[in-house]
C-alpha positions in Angstrom: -15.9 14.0 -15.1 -14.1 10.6 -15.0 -14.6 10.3 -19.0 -11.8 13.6 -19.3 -9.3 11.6 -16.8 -6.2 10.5 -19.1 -4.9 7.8 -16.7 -7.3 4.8 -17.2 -6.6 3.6 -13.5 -8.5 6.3 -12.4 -11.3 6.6 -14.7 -12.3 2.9 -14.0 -11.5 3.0 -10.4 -15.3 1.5 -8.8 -17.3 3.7 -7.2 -19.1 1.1 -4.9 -18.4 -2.4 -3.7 -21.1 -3.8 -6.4 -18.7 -2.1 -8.9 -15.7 -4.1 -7.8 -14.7 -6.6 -9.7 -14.6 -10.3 -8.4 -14.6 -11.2 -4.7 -17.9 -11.9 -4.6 -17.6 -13.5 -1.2 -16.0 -10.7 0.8 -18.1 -8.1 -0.5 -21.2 -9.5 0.4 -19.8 -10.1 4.0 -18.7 -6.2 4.4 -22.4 -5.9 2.9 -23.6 -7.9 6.1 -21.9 -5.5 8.1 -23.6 -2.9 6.5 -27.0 -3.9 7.1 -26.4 -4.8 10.8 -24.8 -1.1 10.9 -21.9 -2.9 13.4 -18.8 -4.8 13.0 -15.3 -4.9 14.7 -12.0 -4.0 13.9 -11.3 -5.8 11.3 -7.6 -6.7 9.4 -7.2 -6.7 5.6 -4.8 -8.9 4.1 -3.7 -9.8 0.6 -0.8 -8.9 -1.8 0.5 -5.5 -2.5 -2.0 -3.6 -5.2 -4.9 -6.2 -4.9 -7.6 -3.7 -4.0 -7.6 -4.1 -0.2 -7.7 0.1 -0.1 -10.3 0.8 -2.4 -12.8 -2.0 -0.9 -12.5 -0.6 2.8 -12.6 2.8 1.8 -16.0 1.9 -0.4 -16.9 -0.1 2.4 -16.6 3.3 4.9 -18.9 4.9 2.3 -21.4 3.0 2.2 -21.3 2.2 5.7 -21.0 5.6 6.7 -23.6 7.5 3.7 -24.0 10.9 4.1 -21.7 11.0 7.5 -18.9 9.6 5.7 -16.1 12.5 5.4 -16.5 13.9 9.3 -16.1 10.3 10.6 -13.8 8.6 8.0 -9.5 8.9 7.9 -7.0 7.2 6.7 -3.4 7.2 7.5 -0.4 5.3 6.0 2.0 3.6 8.8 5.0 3.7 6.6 4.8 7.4 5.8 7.6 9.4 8.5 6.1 12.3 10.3 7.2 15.8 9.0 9.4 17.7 11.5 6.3 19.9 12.6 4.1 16.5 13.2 7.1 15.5 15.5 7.6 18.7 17.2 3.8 18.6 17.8 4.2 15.3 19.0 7.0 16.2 21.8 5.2 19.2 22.9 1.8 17.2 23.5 4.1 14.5 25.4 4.4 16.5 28.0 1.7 17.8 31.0 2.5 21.1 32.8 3.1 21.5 36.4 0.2 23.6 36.7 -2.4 21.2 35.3 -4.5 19.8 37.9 -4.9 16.2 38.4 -2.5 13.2 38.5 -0.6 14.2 35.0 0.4 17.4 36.1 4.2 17.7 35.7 4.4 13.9 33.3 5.4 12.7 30.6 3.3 10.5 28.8 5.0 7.8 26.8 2.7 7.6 24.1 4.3 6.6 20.2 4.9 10.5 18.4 2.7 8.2 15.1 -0.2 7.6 17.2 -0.2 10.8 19.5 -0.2 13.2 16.5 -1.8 11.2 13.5 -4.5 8.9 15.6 -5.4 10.1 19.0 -7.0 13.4 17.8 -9.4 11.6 15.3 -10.6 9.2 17.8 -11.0 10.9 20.6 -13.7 13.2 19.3 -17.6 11.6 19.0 -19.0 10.6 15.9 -21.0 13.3 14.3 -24.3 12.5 12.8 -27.1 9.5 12.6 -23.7 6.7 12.9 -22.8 3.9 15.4 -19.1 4.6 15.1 -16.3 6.5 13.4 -13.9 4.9 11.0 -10.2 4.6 10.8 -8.1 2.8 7.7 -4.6 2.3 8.9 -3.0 1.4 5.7 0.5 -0.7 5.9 0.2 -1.5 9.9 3.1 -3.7 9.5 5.1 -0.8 9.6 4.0 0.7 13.0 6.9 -2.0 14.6 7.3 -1.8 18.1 4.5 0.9 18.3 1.9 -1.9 17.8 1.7 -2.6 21.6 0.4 1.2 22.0 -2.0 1.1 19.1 -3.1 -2.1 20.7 -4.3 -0.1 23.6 -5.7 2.7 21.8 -8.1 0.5 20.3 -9.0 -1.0 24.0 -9.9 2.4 25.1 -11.8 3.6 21.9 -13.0 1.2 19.9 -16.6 2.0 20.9 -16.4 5.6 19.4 -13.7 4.3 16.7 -13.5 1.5 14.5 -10.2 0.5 12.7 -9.4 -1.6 10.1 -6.1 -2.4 9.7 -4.8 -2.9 5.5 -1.8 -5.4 5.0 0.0 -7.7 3.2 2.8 -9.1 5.6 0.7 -10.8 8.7 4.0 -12.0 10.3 4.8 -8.6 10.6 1.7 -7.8 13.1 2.0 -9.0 16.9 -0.5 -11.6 18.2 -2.4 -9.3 20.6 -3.5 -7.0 17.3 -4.7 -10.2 15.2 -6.4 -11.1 18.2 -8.9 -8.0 18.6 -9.4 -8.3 15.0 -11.7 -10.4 12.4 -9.5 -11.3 9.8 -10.4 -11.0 6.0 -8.4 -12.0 3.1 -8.9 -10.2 -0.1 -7.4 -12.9 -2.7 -7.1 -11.6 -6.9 -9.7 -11.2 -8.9 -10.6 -14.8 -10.3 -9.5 -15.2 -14.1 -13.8 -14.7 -15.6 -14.5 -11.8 -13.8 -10.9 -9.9 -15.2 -11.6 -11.1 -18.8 -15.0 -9.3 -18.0 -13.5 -6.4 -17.2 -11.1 -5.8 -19.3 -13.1 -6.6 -22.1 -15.4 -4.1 -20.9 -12.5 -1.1 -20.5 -11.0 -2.4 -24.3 -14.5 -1.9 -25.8 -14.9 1.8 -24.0 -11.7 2.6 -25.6 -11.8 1.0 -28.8 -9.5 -1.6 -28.8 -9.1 -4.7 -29.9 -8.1 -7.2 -28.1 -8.4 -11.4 -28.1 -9.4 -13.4 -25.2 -6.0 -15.4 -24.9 -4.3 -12.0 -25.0 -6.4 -11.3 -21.6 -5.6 -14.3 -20.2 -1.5 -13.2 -20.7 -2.0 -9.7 -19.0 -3.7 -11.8 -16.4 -0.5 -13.6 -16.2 2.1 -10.8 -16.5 0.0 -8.7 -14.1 -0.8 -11.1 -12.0 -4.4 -10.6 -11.5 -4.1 -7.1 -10.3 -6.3 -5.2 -12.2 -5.0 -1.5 -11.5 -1.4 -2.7 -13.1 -3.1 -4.4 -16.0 -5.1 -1.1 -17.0 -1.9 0.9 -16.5 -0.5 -1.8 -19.5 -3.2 -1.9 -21.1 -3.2 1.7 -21.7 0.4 2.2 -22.5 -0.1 -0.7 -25.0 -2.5 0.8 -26.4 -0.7 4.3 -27.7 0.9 2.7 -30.3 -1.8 0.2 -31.9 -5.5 -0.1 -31.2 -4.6 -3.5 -31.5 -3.4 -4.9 -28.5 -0.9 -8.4 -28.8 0.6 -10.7 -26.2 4.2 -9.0 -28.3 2.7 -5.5 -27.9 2.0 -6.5 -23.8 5.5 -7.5 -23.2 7.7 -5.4 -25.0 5.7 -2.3 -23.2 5.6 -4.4 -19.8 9.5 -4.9 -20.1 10.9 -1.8 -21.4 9.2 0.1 -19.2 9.8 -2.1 -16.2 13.3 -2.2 -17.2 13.9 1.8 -17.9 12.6 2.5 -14.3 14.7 -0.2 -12.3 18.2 0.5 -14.7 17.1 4.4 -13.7 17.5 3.2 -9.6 20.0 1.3 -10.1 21.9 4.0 -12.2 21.4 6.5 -9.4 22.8 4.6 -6.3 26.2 3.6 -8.5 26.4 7.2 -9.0 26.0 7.6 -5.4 22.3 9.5 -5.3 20.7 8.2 -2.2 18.3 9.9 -2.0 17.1 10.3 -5.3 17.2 7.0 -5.7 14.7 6.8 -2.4 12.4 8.5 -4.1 12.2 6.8 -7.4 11.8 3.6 -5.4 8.9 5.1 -3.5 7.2 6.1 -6.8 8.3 2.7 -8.2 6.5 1.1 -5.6 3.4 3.4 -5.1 2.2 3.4 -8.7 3.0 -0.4 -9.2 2.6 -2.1 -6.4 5.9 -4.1 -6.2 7.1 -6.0 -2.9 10.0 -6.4 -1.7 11.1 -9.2 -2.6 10.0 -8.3 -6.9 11.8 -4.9 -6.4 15.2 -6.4 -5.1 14.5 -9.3 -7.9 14.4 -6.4 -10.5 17.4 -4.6 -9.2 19.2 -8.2 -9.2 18.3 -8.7 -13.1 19.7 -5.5 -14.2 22.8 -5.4 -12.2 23.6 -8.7 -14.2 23.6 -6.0 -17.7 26.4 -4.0 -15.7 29.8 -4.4 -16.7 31.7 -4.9 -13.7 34.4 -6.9 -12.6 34.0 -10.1 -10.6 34.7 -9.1 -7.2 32.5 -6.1 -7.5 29.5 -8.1 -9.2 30.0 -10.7 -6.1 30.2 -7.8 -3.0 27.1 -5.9 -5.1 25.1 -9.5 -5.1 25.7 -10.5 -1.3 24.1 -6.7 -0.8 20.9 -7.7 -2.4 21.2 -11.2 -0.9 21.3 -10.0 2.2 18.7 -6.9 2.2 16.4 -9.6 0.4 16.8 -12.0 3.4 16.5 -9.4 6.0 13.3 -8.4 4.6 11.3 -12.0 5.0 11.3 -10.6 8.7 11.5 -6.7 8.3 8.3 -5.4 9.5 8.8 -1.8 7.4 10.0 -2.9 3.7 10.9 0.5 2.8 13.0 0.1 5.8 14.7 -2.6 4.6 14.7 -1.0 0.8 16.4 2.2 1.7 19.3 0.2 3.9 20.1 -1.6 0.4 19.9 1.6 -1.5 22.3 3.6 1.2 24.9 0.2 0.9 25.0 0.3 -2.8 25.1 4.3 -2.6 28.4 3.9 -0.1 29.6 1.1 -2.3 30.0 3.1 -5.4 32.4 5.3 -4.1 34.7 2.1 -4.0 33.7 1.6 -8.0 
Protein backbone atom coordinates (compact mmCIF):
# COMPACT_ATOMS: atom_id res chain seq x y z
CA UNK A 1 0.00 0.00 0.00
CA UNK A 2 1.55 3.35 -1.20
CA UNK A 3 -0.10 5.09 2.08
CA UNK A 4 2.69 2.80 4.41
CA UNK A 5 5.70 4.05 1.89
CA UNK A 6 7.90 6.56 4.20
CA UNK A 7 9.58 8.28 1.18
CA UNK A 8 6.93 10.69 -0.20
CA UNK A 9 8.59 10.48 -3.80
CA UNK A 10 7.36 7.26 -4.04
CA UNK A 11 3.99 7.37 -2.52
CA UNK A 12 2.98 10.29 -4.93
CA UNK A 13 4.79 8.83 -7.86
CA UNK A 14 1.48 8.92 -10.76
CA UNK A 15 0.18 5.87 -11.71
CA UNK A 16 -1.00 7.03 -15.21
CA UNK A 17 -0.24 9.86 -17.59
CA UNK A 18 -3.68 11.63 -16.47
CA UNK A 19 -2.04 11.52 -13.04
CA UNK A 20 1.02 13.51 -14.14
CA UNK A 21 1.21 16.69 -13.32
CA UNK A 22 1.44 19.51 -16.02
CA UNK A 23 2.47 18.81 -19.65
CA UNK A 24 -0.72 18.78 -20.80
CA UNK A 25 0.45 19.00 -24.44
CA UNK A 26 2.77 15.90 -24.59
CA UNK A 27 0.53 13.71 -22.79
CA UNK A 28 -2.22 14.06 -24.86
CA UNK A 29 0.10 13.46 -28.03
CA UNK A 30 1.52 9.99 -26.38
CA UNK A 31 -2.40 9.60 -25.82
CA UNK A 32 -2.84 9.93 -29.73
CA UNK A 33 -0.43 7.30 -30.01
CA UNK A 34 -2.36 5.33 -27.94
CA UNK A 35 -5.53 5.33 -29.65
CA UNK A 36 -3.91 4.80 -33.14
CA UNK A 37 -2.11 1.74 -31.30
CA UNK A 38 1.21 2.89 -33.59
CA UNK A 39 3.99 5.33 -33.35
CA UNK A 40 7.77 5.34 -34.02
CA UNK A 41 10.80 5.45 -32.19
CA UNK A 42 10.60 8.23 -30.51
CA UNK A 43 13.53 10.48 -28.43
CA UNK A 44 12.85 12.04 -25.03
CA UNK A 45 14.51 15.05 -24.13
CA UNK A 46 14.50 17.50 -21.18
CA UNK A 47 16.61 18.18 -18.01
CA UNK A 48 17.91 15.56 -15.67
CA UNK A 49 14.89 14.53 -13.03
CA UNK A 50 12.04 16.20 -15.14
CA UNK A 51 9.87 13.08 -15.43
CA UNK A 52 10.94 11.93 -18.93
CA UNK A 53 11.15 8.12 -17.29
CA UNK A 54 8.08 7.96 -15.51
CA UNK A 55 5.89 9.40 -18.57
CA UNK A 56 7.39 6.73 -21.18
CA UNK A 57 7.18 4.05 -18.93
CA UNK A 58 3.22 5.11 -18.10
CA UNK A 59 3.09 5.66 -21.64
CA UNK A 60 4.36 1.66 -22.28
CA UNK A 61 1.51 0.77 -19.87
CA UNK A 62 -1.11 2.10 -21.18
CA UNK A 63 -0.07 1.43 -24.54
CA UNK A 64 0.82 -1.93 -23.84
CA UNK A 65 -2.44 -2.98 -21.02
CA UNK A 66 -2.41 -6.23 -20.04
CA UNK A 67 0.75 -7.32 -22.42
CA UNK A 68 2.81 -4.79 -20.79
CA UNK A 69 5.59 -6.75 -18.66
CA UNK A 70 6.42 -9.64 -21.52
CA UNK A 71 6.92 -6.83 -24.14
CA UNK A 72 8.21 -3.85 -22.07
CA UNK A 73 12.34 -3.36 -20.87
CA UNK A 74 14.23 -0.88 -19.93
CA UNK A 75 17.93 -0.45 -19.81
CA UNK A 76 20.21 2.33 -18.65
CA UNK A 77 23.24 3.22 -21.27
CA UNK A 78 25.49 4.59 -18.63
CA UNK A 79 25.33 1.57 -16.32
CA UNK A 80 28.92 -0.82 -17.16
CA UNK A 81 28.18 -4.44 -17.83
CA UNK A 82 29.14 -6.93 -14.99
CA UNK A 83 32.04 -9.18 -15.88
CA UNK A 84 29.59 -12.13 -16.61
CA UNK A 85 27.43 -9.74 -19.07
CA UNK A 86 30.79 -9.21 -20.78
CA UNK A 87 32.06 -12.60 -20.78
CA UNK A 88 28.59 -13.49 -22.28
CA UNK A 89 29.04 -10.98 -24.64
CA UNK A 90 32.61 -12.35 -25.99
CA UNK A 91 31.41 -15.80 -26.08
CA UNK A 92 28.23 -14.85 -28.27
CA UNK A 93 30.75 -12.74 -30.61
CA UNK A 94 31.95 -15.58 -31.90
CA UNK A 95 30.31 -18.31 -34.57
CA UNK A 96 31.83 -21.91 -34.51
CA UNK A 97 33.39 -23.61 -37.39
CA UNK A 98 30.89 -26.12 -37.45
CA UNK A 99 27.79 -23.88 -37.83
CA UNK A 100 26.49 -24.02 -41.15
CA UNK A 101 25.99 -21.08 -43.23
CA UNK A 102 28.12 -17.98 -44.06
CA UNK A 103 29.01 -17.10 -40.14
CA UNK A 104 30.49 -20.30 -39.46
CA UNK A 105 34.01 -19.64 -38.15
CA UNK A 106 33.24 -15.31 -37.66
CA UNK A 107 33.39 -12.91 -35.56
CA UNK A 108 30.68 -10.64 -35.43
CA UNK A 109 31.53 -7.09 -34.48
CA UNK A 110 28.57 -6.33 -32.70
CA UNK A 111 28.93 -3.51 -29.36
CA UNK A 112 29.19 -6.22 -26.04
CA UNK A 113 25.99 -3.23 -24.63
CA UNK A 114 23.80 -4.14 -27.40
CA UNK A 115 24.73 -7.87 -28.02
CA UNK A 116 23.96 -8.89 -24.36
CA UNK A 117 21.43 -6.18 -22.94
CA UNK A 118 19.30 -5.44 -26.36
CA UNK A 119 19.50 -8.02 -29.10
CA UNK A 120 17.86 -10.82 -26.93
CA UNK A 121 14.73 -8.60 -26.14
CA UNK A 122 14.16 -7.69 -29.61
CA UNK A 123 14.74 -10.36 -31.43
CA UNK A 124 11.90 -12.43 -29.88
CA UNK A 125 8.00 -11.58 -31.24
CA UNK A 126 5.70 -9.71 -29.29
CA UNK A 127 3.46 -11.92 -27.23
CA UNK A 128 -0.09 -11.22 -26.99
CA UNK A 129 -3.06 -8.90 -28.72
CA UNK A 130 0.01 -5.91 -29.40
CA UNK A 131 1.45 -4.16 -32.58
CA UNK A 132 4.95 -4.01 -31.15
CA UNK A 133 7.26 -4.52 -28.25
CA UNK A 134 8.72 -1.71 -26.30
CA UNK A 135 12.24 -0.68 -25.35
CA UNK A 136 13.23 2.53 -22.93
CA UNK A 137 16.86 3.16 -23.41
CA UNK A 138 17.39 5.54 -20.69
CA UNK A 139 20.65 7.93 -20.89
CA UNK A 140 21.51 7.04 -24.80
CA UNK A 141 23.99 9.77 -24.77
CA UNK A 142 26.08 7.41 -23.08
CA UNK A 143 26.16 4.56 -25.71
CA UNK A 144 29.19 6.88 -27.63
CA UNK A 145 30.55 5.39 -30.52
CA UNK A 146 28.18 2.32 -30.15
CA UNK A 147 25.29 4.57 -31.46
CA UNK A 148 26.20 3.66 -35.15
CA UNK A 149 25.31 -0.10 -34.17
CA UNK A 150 22.14 0.69 -32.25
CA UNK A 151 21.39 2.73 -35.31
CA UNK A 152 21.16 -0.44 -37.24
CA UNK A 153 19.48 -2.46 -34.77
CA UNK A 154 16.62 -0.34 -34.93
CA UNK A 155 16.75 -0.66 -39.05
CA UNK A 156 16.44 -4.29 -38.72
CA UNK A 157 13.78 -4.49 -35.91
CA UNK A 158 11.89 -1.76 -35.48
CA UNK A 159 8.87 -3.58 -36.80
CA UNK A 160 8.86 -6.13 -33.92
CA UNK A 161 10.54 -3.37 -31.49
CA UNK A 162 9.94 0.05 -30.76
CA UNK A 163 12.43 2.26 -28.80
CA UNK A 164 12.32 5.34 -27.23
CA UNK A 165 15.36 6.83 -26.49
CA UNK A 166 15.34 9.17 -22.74
CA UNK A 167 17.92 12.15 -22.70
CA UNK A 168 18.96 15.24 -21.63
CA UNK A 169 22.22 16.03 -23.75
CA UNK A 170 20.98 16.00 -27.66
CA UNK A 171 24.44 17.08 -28.79
CA UNK A 172 25.53 14.06 -27.40
CA UNK A 173 23.34 11.72 -29.98
CA UNK A 174 24.68 11.38 -33.70
CA UNK A 175 22.51 12.77 -36.53
CA UNK A 176 21.51 9.38 -38.09
CA UNK A 177 19.65 8.42 -34.52
CA UNK A 178 17.71 11.85 -34.31
CA UNK A 179 16.90 11.20 -37.73
CA UNK A 180 14.85 7.83 -37.28
CA UNK A 181 13.32 9.45 -34.41
CA UNK A 182 10.23 11.92 -33.58
CA UNK A 183 11.44 14.13 -31.16
CA UNK A 184 9.55 15.21 -27.90
CA UNK A 185 10.57 17.60 -25.38
CA UNK A 186 9.33 17.16 -21.87
CA UNK A 187 9.80 20.86 -20.48
CA UNK A 188 8.93 21.40 -16.14
CA UNK A 189 5.99 21.37 -14.84
CA UNK A 190 4.42 24.97 -15.43
CA UNK A 191 4.35 27.07 -11.98
CA UNK A 192 -0.13 26.43 -11.51
CA UNK A 193 -0.08 22.99 -11.93
CA UNK A 194 3.09 22.48 -9.02
CA UNK A 195 1.29 24.88 -6.59
CA UNK A 196 -1.61 22.26 -7.30
CA UNK A 197 0.24 19.61 -6.46
CA UNK A 198 1.98 20.36 -3.78
CA UNK A 199 -0.79 21.83 -2.14
CA UNK A 200 -2.43 18.70 -2.61
CA UNK A 201 0.63 16.36 -1.00
CA UNK A 202 0.95 19.32 2.03
CA UNK A 203 -2.88 18.76 2.78
CA UNK A 204 -2.44 14.73 2.67
CA UNK A 205 0.24 15.24 5.16
CA UNK A 206 -0.96 17.92 7.25
CA UNK A 207 1.08 20.62 6.65
CA UNK A 208 0.96 23.93 6.46
CA UNK A 209 2.30 25.66 3.97
CA UNK A 210 1.64 29.34 2.08
CA UNK A 211 1.40 29.87 -1.57
CA UNK A 212 4.65 32.16 -1.81
CA UNK A 213 6.49 29.42 0.09
CA UNK A 214 5.50 27.08 -3.07
CA UNK A 215 6.44 29.46 -5.38
CA UNK A 216 10.27 29.38 -3.53
CA UNK A 217 10.53 25.47 -3.67
CA UNK A 218 9.50 26.00 -7.15
CA UNK A 219 12.53 28.08 -7.40
CA UNK A 220 15.03 26.20 -5.36
CA UNK A 221 13.88 22.95 -7.05
CA UNK A 222 13.56 24.16 -10.02
CA UNK A 223 10.31 22.84 -11.09
CA UNK A 224 11.20 19.32 -10.54
CA UNK A 225 8.62 17.94 -8.65
CA UNK A 226 10.35 14.53 -7.35
CA UNK A 227 13.23 16.91 -5.62
CA UNK A 228 10.67 19.25 -4.20
CA UNK A 229 8.77 16.34 -2.41
CA UNK A 230 12.06 14.98 -1.21
CA UNK A 231 12.40 18.77 0.53
CA UNK A 232 9.26 19.01 1.26
CA UNK A 233 9.41 16.04 3.31
CA UNK A 234 12.67 16.55 5.12
CA UNK A 235 11.25 20.10 5.91
CA UNK A 236 8.65 18.84 7.20
CA UNK A 237 10.18 16.54 10.25
CA UNK A 238 10.87 19.29 12.23
CA UNK A 239 7.70 21.68 11.97
CA UNK A 240 4.31 20.99 10.29
CA UNK A 241 4.86 24.37 9.38
CA UNK A 242 6.79 24.66 6.40
CA UNK A 243 8.85 28.33 5.75
CA UNK A 244 10.86 29.70 2.82
CA UNK A 245 13.79 29.58 6.24
CA UNK A 246 12.78 26.07 6.99
CA UNK A 247 13.14 25.18 2.88
CA UNK A 248 16.63 26.51 2.75
CA UNK A 249 18.32 25.74 5.72
CA UNK A 250 17.22 21.84 5.01
CA UNK A 251 17.92 22.38 1.07
CA UNK A 252 21.47 23.71 2.07
CA UNK A 253 22.72 21.64 4.88
CA UNK A 254 21.81 18.73 3.40
CA UNK A 255 23.11 19.60 -0.09
CA UNK A 256 26.19 20.83 1.58
CA UNK A 257 26.77 17.61 3.99
CA UNK A 258 26.66 15.24 0.86
CA UNK A 259 29.07 17.29 -1.48
CA UNK A 260 31.72 18.31 1.69
CA UNK A 261 31.19 14.22 2.23
CA UNK A 262 32.73 13.75 -1.79
CA UNK A 263 34.83 16.07 -1.55
CA UNK A 264 36.27 14.78 1.87
CA UNK A 265 36.73 11.40 0.37
CA UNK A 266 38.78 12.13 -2.81
CA UNK A 267 41.39 14.52 -0.57
CA UNK A 268 41.69 11.49 1.45
CA UNK A 269 42.38 9.62 -1.53
CA UNK A 270 38.96 7.20 -1.71
CA UNK A 271 38.29 6.86 -5.35
CA UNK A 272 36.16 4.77 -5.34
CA UNK A 273 34.09 5.53 -2.52
CA UNK A 274 33.82 8.70 -3.63
CA UNK A 275 32.39 7.13 -7.21
CA UNK A 276 29.83 5.86 -5.46
CA UNK A 277 28.53 8.55 -3.41
CA UNK A 278 28.50 10.65 -6.59
CA UNK A 279 26.33 8.02 -8.26
CA UNK A 280 23.86 8.07 -5.34
CA UNK A 281 24.28 11.85 -5.34
CA UNK A 282 23.24 12.00 -8.75
CA UNK A 283 20.55 9.19 -8.89
CA UNK A 284 18.42 10.39 -5.99
CA UNK A 285 18.74 14.08 -7.01
CA UNK A 286 19.04 14.51 -10.33
CA UNK A 287 22.06 16.85 -10.56
CA UNK A 288 24.04 17.45 -14.01
CA UNK A 289 27.18 17.84 -14.58
CA UNK A 290 27.74 20.91 -14.71
CA UNK A 291 25.52 21.58 -10.83
CA UNK A 292 27.68 18.74 -9.36
CA UNK A 293 31.21 20.18 -10.41
CA UNK A 294 29.52 23.71 -9.27
CA UNK A 295 28.83 22.12 -5.89
CA UNK A 296 32.25 20.53 -5.47
CA UNK A 297 33.64 24.11 -6.59
CA UNK A 298 31.70 25.89 -3.67
CA UNK A 299 32.88 23.71 -0.98
CA UNK A 300 36.46 23.47 -2.00
CA UNK A 301 36.40 27.34 -1.43
CA UNK A 302 35.60 26.27 2.76
CA UNK A 303 38.99 24.19 2.50
CA UNK A 304 41.88 25.60 3.99
CA UNK A 305 44.54 25.16 1.59
CA UNK A 306 47.32 27.06 0.36
CA UNK A 307 47.33 29.13 -2.86
CA UNK A 308 49.01 26.99 -5.14
CA UNK A 309 47.03 23.95 -4.18
CA UNK A 310 43.55 25.93 -4.21
CA UNK A 311 44.68 27.09 -7.95
CA UNK A 312 45.96 23.34 -9.37
CA UNK A 313 42.57 21.84 -7.38
CA UNK A 314 40.40 24.77 -9.46
CA UNK A 315 42.00 24.21 -13.03
CA UNK A 316 40.91 20.37 -12.19
CA UNK A 317 37.32 21.34 -11.95
CA UNK A 318 37.80 23.87 -14.73
CA UNK A 319 38.81 21.58 -16.91
CA UNK A 320 36.57 18.34 -16.16
CA UNK A 321 33.66 21.01 -16.28
CA UNK A 322 34.73 22.11 -19.88
CA UNK A 323 35.34 18.73 -21.05
CA UNK A 324 31.99 17.75 -20.08
CA UNK A 325 29.99 20.45 -22.47
CA UNK A 326 31.09 17.80 -25.09
CA UNK A 327 31.49 14.46 -23.09
CA UNK A 328 28.81 12.26 -24.26
CA UNK A 329 28.97 9.89 -20.80
CA UNK A 330 28.96 12.59 -17.76
CA UNK A 331 29.76 9.99 -15.27
CA UNK A 332 32.60 9.54 -17.59
CA UNK A 333 33.78 12.79 -17.34
CA UNK A 334 32.71 12.85 -13.32
CA UNK A 335 34.83 9.92 -12.35
CA UNK A 336 38.13 11.40 -14.40
CA UNK A 337 37.70 14.56 -11.96
CA UNK A 338 37.23 12.39 -8.99
CA UNK A 339 40.44 9.94 -9.89
CA UNK A 340 42.65 13.61 -10.53
CA UNK A 341 41.61 14.97 -7.19
CA UNK A 342 42.05 11.30 -5.64
CA UNK A 343 45.93 11.34 -7.27
CA UNK A 344 46.20 14.98 -6.24
CA UNK A 345 45.91 14.44 -2.62
CA UNK A 346 48.73 12.39 -2.25
CA UNK A 347 50.72 15.68 -3.14
CA UNK A 348 48.58 17.54 -0.10
Amino acid sequence: MTENIPIWRIKYLPKTLDEVSGRSDVKNRLKEYINSENFPHLLLLGSEGIGKTTMAKLFCQEFLDSFFEPNFKIVYADVPLTSEERKKARTEAHYSTSKIGRLAGKTITTPAFIQVKIKPFVRIKALGDVPFKILIVKNFEALGSNQQGFRRLMESFGSNCRMILISHNISGIIDPIKSRCQLIMIPPVAMKEFKTLIASVAKIENLMIDNGTIEHLYKITNGKIAKAIDLLQIASISDNSVSIDTLYENSMVFQKNLIRSLLLMTLKGKFHKARELSRKIQSNYKYSVHELFLLLYNELTKIPLSTYEFSNLINMIADADFRAIDGRDSDIQISNLLSKLCYYSEFL
